[in-house]
C-alpha positions in Angstrom: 119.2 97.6 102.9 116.4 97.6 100.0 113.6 95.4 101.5 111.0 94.1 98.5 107.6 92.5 99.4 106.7 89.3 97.9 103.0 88.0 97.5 102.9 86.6 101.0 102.3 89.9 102.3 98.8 89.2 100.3 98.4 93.0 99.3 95.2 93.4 97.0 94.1 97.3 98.0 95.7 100.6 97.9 96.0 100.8 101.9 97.9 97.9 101.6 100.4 99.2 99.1 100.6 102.3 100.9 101.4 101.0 104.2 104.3 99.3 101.9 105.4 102.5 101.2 105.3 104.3 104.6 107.3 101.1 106.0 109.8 102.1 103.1 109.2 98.7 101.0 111.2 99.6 97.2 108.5 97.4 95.2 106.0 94.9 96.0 104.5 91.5 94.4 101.0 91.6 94.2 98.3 88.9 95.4 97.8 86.4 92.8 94.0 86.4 93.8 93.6 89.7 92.5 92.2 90.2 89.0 93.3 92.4 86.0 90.8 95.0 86.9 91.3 95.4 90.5 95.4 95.4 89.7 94.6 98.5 87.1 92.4 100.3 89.8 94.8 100.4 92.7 96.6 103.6 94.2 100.2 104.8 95.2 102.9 104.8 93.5 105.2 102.1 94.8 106.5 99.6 91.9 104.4 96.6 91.9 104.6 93.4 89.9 102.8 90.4 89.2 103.2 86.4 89.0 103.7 85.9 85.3 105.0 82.1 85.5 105.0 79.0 88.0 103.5 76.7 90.2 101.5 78.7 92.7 101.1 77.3 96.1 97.3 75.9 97.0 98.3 75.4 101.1 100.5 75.4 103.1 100.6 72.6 106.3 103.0 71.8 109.0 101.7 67.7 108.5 103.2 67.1 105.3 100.8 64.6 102.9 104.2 63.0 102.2 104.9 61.4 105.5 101.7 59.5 105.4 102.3 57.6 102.4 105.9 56.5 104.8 108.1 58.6 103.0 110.3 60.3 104.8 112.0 63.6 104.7 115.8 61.5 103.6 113.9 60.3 100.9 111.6 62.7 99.4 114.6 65.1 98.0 111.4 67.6 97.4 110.2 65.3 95.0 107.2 64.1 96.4 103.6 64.8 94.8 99.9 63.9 96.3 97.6 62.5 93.9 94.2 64.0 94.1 90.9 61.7 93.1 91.1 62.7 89.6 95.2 61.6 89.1 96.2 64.8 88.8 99.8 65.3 91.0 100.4 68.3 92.9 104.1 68.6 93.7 105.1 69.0 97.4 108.0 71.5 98.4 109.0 71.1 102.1 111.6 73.5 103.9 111.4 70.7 106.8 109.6 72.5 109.1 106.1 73.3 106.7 105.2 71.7 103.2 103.6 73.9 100.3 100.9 72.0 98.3 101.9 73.6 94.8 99.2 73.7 91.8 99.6 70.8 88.8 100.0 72.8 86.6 101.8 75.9 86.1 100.8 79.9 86.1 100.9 81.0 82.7 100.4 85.0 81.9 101.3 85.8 78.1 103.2 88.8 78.0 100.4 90.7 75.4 97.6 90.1 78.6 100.7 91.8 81.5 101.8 94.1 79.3 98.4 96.0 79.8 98.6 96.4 83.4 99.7 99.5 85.6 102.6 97.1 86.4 106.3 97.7 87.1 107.7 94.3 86.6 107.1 90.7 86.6 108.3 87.5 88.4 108.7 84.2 87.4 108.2 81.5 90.4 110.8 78.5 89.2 109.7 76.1 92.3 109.8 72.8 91.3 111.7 72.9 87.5 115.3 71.0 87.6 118.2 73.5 86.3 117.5 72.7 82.7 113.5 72.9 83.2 114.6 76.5 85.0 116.2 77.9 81.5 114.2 76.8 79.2 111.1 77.9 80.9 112.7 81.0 81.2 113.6 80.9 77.2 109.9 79.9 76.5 108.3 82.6 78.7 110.2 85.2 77.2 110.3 84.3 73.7 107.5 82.1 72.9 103.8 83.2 73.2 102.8 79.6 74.4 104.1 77.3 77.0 104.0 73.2 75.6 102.7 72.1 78.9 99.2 72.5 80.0 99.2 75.8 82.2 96.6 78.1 84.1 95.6 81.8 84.3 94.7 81.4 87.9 92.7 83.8 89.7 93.8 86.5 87.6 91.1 86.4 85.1 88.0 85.2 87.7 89.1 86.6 90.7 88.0 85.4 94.3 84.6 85.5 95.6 
């Protein structure tokens, strides 16, 4: 079995990527709070990756916002959003037991800003796209230096404090 860790783990040091390799992990997805820097500066040498594309999750709750606007879990397909006071819509994506509050607005790394980072690979988070949504961000993020939607950089460029 090859086990891979995703960015739940939440690794941001070099302990934590080597106690990924002592537990025999293949590769790991780094924390998307981390910045360029810090991703250049850590240890080991366990393939690591990065967040390049998608909505990233903001929280995560067991009360989904959903449900108190009376929609219920028949009807909400996943396709339920919670407006914040400024109109902006954060899509909701519910496994039926917890509910991720995703961003507005997608992740967006350009490959010339990942392409300088002591990375292995890069993941693209397709969350809340439709099929046809799926390829052609795919086709934009690979071959176009620009998505036509308004994305972010996240944490990667201010980090956390």
């Amino acid at each position: 079995m090859r086990v891979h860790g995703s960015f739940g783990l939440n690794l941001v040091n070099t302990y934590d990527l080597l106690w990924a390799e002592e537990y025999g992990l293949e590769d790991v997805e780094l924390s998307f709070e981390l910045t360029f820097e810090r991703i250049n500066r850590l240890g080991g040498t366990i393939k690591r990756g990065i967040i390049t594309y998608g909505y990233l999750p903001l929280m995560l709750t067991v009360n989904c916002p959903a449900k108190s606007e009376n929609i219920s879990c028949k009807t909400c397909k996943n396709s339920s959003k919670m407006t914040d006071r400024k109109g902006e819509k954060f899509p909701l994506k519910c496994d039926g037991i917890c509910t991720e509050v995703l961003n507005c607005v997608p992740l967006y790394i350009p490959q010339n800003e990942f392409s300088t980072l002591s990375t292995s690979f890069y993941s693209l988070r397709l969350t809340v796209e439709n099929y046809v949504e799926n390829v052609e961000s795919i086709c934009e993020f690979t071959q176009n230096p620009m998505l036509k939607v308004k994305s972010t950089r996240g944490l990667y460029l201010r980090g956390v404090k």
